[in-house]
ZAKE-922407 format. One line per 10 residues: their letters; for each residue x negated, y negated, z of C-alpha. Coordinates in nm, 4 decimals. Layout:
N
a	X:Y:Z  ...
! end
This chain:
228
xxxxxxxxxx	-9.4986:-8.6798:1.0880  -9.1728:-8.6386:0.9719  -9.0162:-8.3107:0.8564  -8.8678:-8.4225:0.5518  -9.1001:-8.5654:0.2506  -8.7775:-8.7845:0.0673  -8.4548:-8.9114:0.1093  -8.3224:-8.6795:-0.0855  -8.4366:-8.3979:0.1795  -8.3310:-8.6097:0.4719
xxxxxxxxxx	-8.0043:-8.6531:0.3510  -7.9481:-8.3146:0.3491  -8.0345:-8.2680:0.6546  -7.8322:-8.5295:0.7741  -7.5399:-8.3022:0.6128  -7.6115:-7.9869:0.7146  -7.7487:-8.0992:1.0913  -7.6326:-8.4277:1.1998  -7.3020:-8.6320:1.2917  -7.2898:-8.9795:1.3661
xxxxxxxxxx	-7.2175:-8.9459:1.7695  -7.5968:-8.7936:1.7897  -7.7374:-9.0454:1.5829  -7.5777:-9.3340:1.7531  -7.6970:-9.1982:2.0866  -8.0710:-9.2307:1.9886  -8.0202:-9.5831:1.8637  -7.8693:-9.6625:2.2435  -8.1726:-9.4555:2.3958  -8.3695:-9.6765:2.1761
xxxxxxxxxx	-8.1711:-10.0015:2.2688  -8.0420:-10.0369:1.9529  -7.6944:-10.0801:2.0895  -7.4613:-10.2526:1.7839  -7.5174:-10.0305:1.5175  -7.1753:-9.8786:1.4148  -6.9661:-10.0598:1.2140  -6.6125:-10.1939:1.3124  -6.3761:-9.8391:1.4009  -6.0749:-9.9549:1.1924
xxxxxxxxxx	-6.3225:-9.8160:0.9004  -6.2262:-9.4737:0.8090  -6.2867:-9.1939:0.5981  -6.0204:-9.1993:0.3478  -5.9863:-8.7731:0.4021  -6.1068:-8.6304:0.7936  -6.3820:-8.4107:0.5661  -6.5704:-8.6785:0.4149  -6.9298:-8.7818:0.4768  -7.1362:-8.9911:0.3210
xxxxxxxxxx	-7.5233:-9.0481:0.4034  -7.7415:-9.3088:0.1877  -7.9530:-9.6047:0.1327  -7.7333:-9.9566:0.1637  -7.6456:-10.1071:-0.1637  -7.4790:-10.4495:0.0104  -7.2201:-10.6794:-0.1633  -7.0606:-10.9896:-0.0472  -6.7147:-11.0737:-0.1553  -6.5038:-11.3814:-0.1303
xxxxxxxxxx	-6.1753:-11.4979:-0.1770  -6.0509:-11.6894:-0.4632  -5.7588:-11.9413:-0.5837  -5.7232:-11.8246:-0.9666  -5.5533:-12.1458:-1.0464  -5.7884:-12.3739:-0.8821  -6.1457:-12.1667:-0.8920  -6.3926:-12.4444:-0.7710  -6.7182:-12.5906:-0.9500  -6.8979:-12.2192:-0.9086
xxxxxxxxxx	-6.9293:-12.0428:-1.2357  -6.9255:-11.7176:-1.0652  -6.5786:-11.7647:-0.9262  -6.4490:-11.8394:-1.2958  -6.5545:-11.4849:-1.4225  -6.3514:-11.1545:-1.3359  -6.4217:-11.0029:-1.0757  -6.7487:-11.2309:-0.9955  -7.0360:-11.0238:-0.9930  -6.8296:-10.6619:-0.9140
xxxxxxxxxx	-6.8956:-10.5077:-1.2581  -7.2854:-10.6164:-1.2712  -7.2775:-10.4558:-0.8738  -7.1141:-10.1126:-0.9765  -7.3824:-10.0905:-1.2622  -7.6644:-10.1748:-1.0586  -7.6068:-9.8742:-0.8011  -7.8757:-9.6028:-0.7889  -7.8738:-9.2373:-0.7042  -7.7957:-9.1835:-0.3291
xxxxxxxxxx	-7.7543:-9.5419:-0.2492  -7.3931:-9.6753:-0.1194  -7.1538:-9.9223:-0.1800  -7.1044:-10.1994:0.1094  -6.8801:-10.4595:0.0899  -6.7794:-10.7372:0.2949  -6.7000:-11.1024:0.3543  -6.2810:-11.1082:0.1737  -5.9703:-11.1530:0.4264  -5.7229:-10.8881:0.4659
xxxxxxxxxx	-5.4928:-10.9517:0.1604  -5.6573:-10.6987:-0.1196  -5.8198:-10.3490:-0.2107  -6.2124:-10.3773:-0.2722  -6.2097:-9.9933:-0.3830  -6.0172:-9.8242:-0.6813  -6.0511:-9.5371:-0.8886  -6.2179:-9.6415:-1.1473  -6.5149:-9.8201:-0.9367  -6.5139:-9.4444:-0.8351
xxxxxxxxxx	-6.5462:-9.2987:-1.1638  -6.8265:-9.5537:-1.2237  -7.0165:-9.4872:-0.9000  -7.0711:-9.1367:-0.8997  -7.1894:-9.1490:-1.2721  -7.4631:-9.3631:-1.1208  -7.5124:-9.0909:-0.8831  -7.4075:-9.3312:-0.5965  -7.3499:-9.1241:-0.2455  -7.0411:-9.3326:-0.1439
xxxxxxxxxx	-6.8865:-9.6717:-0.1040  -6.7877:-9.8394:0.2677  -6.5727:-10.1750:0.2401  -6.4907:-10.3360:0.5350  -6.0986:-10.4083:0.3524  -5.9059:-10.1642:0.1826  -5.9434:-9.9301:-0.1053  -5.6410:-9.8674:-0.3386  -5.5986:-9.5871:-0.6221  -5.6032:-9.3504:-0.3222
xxxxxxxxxx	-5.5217:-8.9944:-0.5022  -5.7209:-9.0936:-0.7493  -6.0495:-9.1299:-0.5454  -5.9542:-8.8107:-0.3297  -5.9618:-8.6499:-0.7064  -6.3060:-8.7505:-0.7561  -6.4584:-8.6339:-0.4279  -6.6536:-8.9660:-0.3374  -6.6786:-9.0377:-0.0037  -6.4793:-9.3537:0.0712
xxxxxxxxxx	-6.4597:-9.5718:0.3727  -6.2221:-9.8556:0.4234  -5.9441:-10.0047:0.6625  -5.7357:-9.7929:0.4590  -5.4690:-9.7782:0.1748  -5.3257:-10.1020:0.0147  -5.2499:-10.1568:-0.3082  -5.2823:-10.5116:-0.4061  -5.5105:-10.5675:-0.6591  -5.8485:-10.8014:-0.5877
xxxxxxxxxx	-5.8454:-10.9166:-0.9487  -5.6499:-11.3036:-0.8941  -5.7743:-11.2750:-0.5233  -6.1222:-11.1849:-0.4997  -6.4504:-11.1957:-0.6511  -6.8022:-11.0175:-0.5627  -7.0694:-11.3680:-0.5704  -7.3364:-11.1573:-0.4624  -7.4972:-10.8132:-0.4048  -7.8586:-10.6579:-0.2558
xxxxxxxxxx	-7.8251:-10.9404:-0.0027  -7.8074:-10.8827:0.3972  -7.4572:-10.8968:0.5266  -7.3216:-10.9021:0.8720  -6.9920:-10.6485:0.9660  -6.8422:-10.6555:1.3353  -7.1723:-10.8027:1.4721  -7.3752:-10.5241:1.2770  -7.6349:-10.6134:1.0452  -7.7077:-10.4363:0.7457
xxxxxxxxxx	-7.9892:-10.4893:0.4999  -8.0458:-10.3830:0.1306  -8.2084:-10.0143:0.2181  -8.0683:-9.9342:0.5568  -7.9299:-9.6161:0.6181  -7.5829:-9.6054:0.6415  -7.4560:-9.2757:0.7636  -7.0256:-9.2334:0.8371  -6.8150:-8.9551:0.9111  -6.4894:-8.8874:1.0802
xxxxxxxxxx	-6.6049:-9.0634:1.3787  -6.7280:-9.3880:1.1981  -7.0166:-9.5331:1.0034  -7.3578:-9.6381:1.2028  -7.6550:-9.8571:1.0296  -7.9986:-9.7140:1.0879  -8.2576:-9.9937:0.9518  -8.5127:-9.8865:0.7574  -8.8207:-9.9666:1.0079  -8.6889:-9.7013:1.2518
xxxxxxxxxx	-8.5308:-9.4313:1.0645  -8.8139:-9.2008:1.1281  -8.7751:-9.1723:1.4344  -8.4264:-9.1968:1.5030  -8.3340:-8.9151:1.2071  -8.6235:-8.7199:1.4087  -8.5268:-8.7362:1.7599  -8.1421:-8.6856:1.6786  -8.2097:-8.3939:1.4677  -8.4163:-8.2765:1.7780
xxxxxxxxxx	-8.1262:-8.3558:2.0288  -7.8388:-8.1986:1.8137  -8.0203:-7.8495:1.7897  -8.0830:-7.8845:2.1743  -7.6831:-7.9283:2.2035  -7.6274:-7.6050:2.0873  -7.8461:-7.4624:2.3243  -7.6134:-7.6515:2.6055  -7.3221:-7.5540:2.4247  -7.3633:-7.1818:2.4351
xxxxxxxxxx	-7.4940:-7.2200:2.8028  -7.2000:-7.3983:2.9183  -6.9950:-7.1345:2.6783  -7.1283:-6.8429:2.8881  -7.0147:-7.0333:3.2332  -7.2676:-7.2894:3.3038  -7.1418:-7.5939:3.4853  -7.1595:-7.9232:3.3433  -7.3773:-8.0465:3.6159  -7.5804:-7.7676:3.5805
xxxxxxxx	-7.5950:-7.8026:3.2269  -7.7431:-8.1608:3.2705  -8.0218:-8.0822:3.5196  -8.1240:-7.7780:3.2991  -8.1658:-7.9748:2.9708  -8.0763:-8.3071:2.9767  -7.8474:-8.3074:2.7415  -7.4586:-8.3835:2.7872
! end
């Protein structure tokens, strides 16, 4: 039995508790071993953390002048603007499947997703508008700052469908949980016990810190608790 009763209690304890080294460790221990997300995608400030449900969204590029026999591809932006207004409290933005030639992030698509109570977006490209997001206070993951625009370049063709980043896979309600040391994927069918057993193994890391803090040795450290 869990010790949270909704996500909304989990995520705080994510927060308050967790960090995603500890979490991806119980996904190894459970052989779940390609569940963090490519490392060139960063926080957009060291501080930021984001924790919530996957809201995924596939992008792809486009030739304005020559758009192709899909509908879709002929309206701005695709599907981006029916995306933003479909995101729900505590769920985050995910984006892949453009090249390396445009921001999938700005300000405003900030502005929008917090009013939706959204926890965060992660875009495996870059985000643009960048003092303008910090302003907000969303968390924001991306390659990084670049300011070209996606509007002749890109358009969104689809969203709540599974994607694939780096060889991870990540499904509409996965938890997707990033900090300063990256973004991991926790699907849905074992967050239970993963959230539960890293919780468990973080507050037991304290009790190895202090011991080591007081003059333990590493190797004694180990063969006490377990824990390194």
């Amino acid at each position: 039995m869990s010790i949270w009763k909704s996500d909304t209690e989990l995520f705080a304890l994510c927060r308050a508790e967790l960090y995603t080294a500890v979490v991806g460790d119980i996904m190894d221990k459970l052989n779940y071993r390609s569940q963090f997300l490519p490392p060139q995608i960063r926080p957009l400030s060291p501080t930021m953390t984001t924790v919530g449900r996957a809201m995924p969204v596939l992008e792809a590029d486009v030739f304005e002048e020559n758009p192709g026999r899909n509908a879709i591809l002929t309206r701005p932006f695709g599907l981006m603007l029916e995306a933003l207004d479909d995101l729900r409290a505590d769920e985050i933005y995910i984006c892949t499947g453009a090249s390396a030639e445009y921001a999938l992030w700005g300000e405003l698509m900030s502005a929008r997703a917090s009013q939706c109570g959204a926890a965060g977006a992660i875009l495996d490209g870059f985000s643009r508008d960048t003092n303008g997001v910090l302003a907000l206070g969303l968390p924001v993951f991306s390659h990084g700052p670049y300011a070209q625009d996606q509007a002749p370049r890109g358009r969104v063709i689809d969203f709540r469908v599974r994607l694939r980043i780096g060889g991870v896979t990540v499904r509409p309600g996965d938890i997707l949980f990033g900090d300063i040391d990256g973004v991991c994927v926790v699907p849905r069918d074992m967050e239970e016990e993963v959230f539960s057993r890293a919780l468990e193994k973080t507050r037991g890391e304290k009790t190895v810190l202090k011991a080591i803090q007081s003059g333990m040795t590493a190797c004694e450290a180990f063969q006490t608790y377990g824990i390194m």
